[in-house]
Biotite code that builds the C-alpha atoms (Angstrom):
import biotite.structure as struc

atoms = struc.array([
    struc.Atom([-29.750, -15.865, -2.501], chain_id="A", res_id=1, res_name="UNK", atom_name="CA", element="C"),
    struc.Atom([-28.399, -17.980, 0.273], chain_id="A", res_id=2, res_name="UNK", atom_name="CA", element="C"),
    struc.Atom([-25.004, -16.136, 0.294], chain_id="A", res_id=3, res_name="UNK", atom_name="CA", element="C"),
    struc.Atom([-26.848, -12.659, 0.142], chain_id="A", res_id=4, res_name="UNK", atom_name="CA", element="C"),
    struc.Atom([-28.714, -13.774, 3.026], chain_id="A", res_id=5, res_name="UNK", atom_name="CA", element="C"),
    struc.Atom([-26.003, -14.209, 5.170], chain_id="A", res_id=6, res_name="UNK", atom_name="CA", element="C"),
    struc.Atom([-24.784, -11.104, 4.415], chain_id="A", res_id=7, res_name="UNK", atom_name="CA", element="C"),
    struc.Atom([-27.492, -9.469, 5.658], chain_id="A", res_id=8, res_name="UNK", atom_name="CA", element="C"),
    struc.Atom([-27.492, -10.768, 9.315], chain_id="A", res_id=9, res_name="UNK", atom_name="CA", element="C"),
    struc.Atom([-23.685, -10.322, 9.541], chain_id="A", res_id=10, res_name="UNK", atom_name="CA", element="C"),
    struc.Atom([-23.868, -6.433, 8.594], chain_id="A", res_id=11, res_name="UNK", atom_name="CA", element="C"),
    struc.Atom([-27.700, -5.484, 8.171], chain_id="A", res_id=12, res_name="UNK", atom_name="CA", element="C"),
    struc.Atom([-26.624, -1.667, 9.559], chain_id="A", res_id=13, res_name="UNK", atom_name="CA", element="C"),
    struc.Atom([-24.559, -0.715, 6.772], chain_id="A", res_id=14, res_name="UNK", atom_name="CA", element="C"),
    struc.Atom([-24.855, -3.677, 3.746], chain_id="A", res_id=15, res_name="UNK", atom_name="CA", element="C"),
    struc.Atom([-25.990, -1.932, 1.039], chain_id="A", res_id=16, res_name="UNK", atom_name="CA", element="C"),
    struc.Atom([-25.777, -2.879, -2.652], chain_id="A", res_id=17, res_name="UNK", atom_name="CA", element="C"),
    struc.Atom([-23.494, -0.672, -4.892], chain_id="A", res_id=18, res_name="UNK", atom_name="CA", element="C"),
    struc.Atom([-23.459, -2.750, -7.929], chain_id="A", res_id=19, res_name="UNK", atom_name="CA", element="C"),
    struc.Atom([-25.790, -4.978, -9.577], chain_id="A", res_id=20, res_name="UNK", atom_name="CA", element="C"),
    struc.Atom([-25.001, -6.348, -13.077], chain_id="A", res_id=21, res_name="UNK", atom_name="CA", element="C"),
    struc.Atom([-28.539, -7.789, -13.470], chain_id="A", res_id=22, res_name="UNK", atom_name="CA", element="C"),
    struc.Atom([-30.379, -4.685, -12.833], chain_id="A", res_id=23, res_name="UNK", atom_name="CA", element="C"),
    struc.Atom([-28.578, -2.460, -14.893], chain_id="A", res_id=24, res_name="UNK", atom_name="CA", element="C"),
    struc.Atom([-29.173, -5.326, -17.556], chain_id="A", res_id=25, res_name="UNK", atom_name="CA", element="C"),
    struc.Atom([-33.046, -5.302, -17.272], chain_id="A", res_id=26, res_name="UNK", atom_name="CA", element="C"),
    struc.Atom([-33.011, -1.232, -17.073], chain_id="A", res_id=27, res_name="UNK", atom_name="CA", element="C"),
    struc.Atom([-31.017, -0.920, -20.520], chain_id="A", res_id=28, res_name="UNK", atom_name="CA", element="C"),
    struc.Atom([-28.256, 1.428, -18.839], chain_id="A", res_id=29, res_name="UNK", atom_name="CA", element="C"),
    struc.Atom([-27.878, 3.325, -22.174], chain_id="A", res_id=30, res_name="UNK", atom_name="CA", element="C"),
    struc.Atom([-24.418, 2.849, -24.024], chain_id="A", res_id=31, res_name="UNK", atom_name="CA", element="C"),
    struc.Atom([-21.774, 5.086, -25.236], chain_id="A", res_id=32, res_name="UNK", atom_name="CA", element="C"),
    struc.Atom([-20.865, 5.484, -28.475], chain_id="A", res_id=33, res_name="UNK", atom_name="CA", element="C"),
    struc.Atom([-18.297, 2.596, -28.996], chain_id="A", res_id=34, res_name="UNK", atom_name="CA", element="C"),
    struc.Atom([-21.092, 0.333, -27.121], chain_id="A", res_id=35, res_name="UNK", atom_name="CA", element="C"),
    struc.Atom([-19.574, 1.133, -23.436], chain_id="A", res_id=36, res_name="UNK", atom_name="CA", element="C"),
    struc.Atom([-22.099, 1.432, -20.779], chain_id="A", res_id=37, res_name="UNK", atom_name="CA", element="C"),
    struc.Atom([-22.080, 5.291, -19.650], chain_id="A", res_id=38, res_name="UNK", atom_name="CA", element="C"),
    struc.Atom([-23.712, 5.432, -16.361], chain_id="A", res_id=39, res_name="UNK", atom_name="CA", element="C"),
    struc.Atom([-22.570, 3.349, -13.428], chain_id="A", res_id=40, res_name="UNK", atom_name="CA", element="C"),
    struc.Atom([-24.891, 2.000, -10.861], chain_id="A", res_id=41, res_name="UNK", atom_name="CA", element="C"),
    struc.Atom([-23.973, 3.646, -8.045], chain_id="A", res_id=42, res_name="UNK", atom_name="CA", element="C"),
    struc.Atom([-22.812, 7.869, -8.103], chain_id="A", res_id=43, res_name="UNK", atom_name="CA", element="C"),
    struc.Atom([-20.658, 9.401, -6.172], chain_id="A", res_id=44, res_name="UNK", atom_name="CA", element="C"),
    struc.Atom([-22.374, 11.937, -3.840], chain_id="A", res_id=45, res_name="UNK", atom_name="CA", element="C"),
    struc.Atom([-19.782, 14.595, -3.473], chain_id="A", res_id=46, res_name="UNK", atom_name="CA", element="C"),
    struc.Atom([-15.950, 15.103, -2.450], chain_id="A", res_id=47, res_name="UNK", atom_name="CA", element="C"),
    struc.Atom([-16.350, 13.164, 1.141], chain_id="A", res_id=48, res_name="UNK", atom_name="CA", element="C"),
    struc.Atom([-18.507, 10.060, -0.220], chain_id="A", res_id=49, res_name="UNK", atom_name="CA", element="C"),
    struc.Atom([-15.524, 7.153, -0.240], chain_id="A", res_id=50, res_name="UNK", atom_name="CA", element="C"),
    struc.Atom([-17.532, 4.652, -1.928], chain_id="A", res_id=51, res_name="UNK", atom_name="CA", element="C"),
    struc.Atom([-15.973, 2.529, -4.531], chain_id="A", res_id=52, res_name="UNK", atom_name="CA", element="C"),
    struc.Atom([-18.229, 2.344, -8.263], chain_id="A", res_id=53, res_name="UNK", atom_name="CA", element="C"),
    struc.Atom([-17.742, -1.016, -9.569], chain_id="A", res_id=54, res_name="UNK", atom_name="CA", element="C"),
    struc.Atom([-18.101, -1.776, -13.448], chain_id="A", res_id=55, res_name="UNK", atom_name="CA", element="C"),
    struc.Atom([-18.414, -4.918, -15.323], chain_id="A", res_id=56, res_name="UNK", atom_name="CA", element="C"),
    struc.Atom([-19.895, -4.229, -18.643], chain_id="A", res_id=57, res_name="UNK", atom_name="CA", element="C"),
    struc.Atom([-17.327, -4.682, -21.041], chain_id="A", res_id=58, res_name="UNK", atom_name="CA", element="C"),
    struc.Atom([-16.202, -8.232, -22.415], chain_id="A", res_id=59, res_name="UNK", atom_name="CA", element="C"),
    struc.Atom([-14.893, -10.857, -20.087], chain_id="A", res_id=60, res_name="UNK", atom_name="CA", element="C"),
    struc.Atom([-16.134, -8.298, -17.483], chain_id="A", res_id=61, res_name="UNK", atom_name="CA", element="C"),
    struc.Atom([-17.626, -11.306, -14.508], chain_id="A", res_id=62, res_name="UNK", atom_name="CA", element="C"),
    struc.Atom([-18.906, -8.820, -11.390], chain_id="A", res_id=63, res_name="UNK", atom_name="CA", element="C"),
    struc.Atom([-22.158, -9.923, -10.610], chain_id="A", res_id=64, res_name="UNK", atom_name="CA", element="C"),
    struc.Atom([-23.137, -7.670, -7.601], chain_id="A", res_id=65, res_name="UNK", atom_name="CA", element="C"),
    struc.Atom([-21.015, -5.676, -4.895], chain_id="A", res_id=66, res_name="UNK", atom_name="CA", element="C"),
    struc.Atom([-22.238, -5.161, -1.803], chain_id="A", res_id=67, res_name="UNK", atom_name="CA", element="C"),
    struc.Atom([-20.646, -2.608, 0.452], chain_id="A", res_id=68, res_name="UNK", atom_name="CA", element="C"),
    struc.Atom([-20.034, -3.521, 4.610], chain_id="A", res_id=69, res_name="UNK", atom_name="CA", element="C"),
    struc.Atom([-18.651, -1.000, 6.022], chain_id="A", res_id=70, res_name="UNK", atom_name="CA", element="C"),
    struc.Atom([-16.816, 2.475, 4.900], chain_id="A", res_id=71, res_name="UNK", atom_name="CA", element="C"),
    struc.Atom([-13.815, 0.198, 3.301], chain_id="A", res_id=72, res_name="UNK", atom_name="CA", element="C"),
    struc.Atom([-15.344, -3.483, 3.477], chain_id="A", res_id=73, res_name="UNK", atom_name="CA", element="C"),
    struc.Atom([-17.004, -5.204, 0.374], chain_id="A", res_id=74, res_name="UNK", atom_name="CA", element="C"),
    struc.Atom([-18.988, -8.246, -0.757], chain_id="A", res_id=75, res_name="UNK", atom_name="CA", element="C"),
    struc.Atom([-18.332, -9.283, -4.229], chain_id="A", res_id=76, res_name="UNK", atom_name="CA", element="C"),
    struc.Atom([-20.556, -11.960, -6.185], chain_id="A", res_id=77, res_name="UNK", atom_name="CA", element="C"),
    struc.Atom([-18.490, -13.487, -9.115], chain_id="A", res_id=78, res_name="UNK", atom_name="CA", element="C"),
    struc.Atom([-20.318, -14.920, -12.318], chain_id="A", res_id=79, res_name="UNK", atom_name="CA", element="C"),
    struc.Atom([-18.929, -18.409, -12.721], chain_id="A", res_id=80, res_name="UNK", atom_name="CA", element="C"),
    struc.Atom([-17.258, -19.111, -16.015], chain_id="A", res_id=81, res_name="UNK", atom_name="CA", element="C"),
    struc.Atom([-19.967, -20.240, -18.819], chain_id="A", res_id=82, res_name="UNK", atom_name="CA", element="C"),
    struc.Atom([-18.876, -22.874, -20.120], chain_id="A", res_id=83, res_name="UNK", atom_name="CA", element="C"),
    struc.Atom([-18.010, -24.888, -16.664], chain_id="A", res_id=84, res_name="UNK", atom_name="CA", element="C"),
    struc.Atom([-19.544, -26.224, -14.281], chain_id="A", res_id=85, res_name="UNK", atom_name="CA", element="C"),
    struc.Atom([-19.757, -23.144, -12.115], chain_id="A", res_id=86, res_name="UNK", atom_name="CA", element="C"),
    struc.Atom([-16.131, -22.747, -11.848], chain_id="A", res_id=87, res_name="UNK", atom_name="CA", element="C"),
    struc.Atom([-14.655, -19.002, -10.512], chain_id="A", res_id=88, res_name="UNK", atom_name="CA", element="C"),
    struc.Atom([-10.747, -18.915, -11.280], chain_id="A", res_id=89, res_name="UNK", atom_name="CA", element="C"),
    struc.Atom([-10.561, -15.412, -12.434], chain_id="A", res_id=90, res_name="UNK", atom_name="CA", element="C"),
    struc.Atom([-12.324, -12.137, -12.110], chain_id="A", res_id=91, res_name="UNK", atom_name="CA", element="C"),
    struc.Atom([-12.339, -9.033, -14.463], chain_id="A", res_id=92, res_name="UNK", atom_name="CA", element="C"),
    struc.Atom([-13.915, -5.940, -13.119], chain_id="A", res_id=93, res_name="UNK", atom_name="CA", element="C"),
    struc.Atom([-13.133, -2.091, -12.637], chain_id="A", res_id=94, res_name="UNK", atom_name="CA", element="C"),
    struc.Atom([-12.956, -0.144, -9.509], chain_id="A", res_id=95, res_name="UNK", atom_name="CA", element="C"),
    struc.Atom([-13.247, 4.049, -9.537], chain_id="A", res_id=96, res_name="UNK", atom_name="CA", element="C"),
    struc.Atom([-13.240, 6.544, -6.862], chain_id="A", res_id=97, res_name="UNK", atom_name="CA", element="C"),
    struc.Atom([-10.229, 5.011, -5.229], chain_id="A", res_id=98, res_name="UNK", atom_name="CA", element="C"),
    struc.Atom([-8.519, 6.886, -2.249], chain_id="A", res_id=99, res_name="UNK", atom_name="CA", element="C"),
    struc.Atom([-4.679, 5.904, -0.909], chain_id="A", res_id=100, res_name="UNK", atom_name="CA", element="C"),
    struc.Atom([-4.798, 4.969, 2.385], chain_id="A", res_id=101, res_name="UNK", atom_name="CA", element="C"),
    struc.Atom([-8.253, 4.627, 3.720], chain_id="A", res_id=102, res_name="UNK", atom_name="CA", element="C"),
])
């Protein structure tokens, strides 16, 4: 919470959360047919919206929450490792809606 904090006071006009692992945990996101989560948290809004759709719920998948800045700035919260002492040497996420050079 302290982290998300200071998020907020660095880039309150634009910070806006465009991936939460927890919430789409609680709301049962429903699954596909091989057990792959269908629906990401965050949609694309048409042809001009350049915001990236994060996805972490698949195995080994550690995203936590994204948070975006700015039009190509984000704020990534990692899940430690589970079985350490809250140790973050890897990360294992998809990114969609990509553009080349933005």
């Amino acid at each position: 919470a302290k982290h998300c904090s200071s998020i907020q006071k660095t880039s309150e006009s634009m910070m806006r959360v465009v991936y939460d692992f927890d919430l789409l945990l609680a709301a049962h996101v429903r699954f596909g047919e091989r057990g792959e989560h269908t629906e990401p948290y965050y949609k694309v809004q048409g042809e001009m919206d350049t915001t990236l759709v994060f996805e972490s719920r698949f195995e080994c998948g550690n995203l936590q929450k994204a948070y975006q800045l700015s039009e190509s700035q984000y704020e990534l919260l990692i899940r430690p490792d589970l079985s350490t002492t809250s140790n973050m040497q890897w990360f294992f996420f998809r990114v969609s809606n990509t553009r080349a050079k933005l």
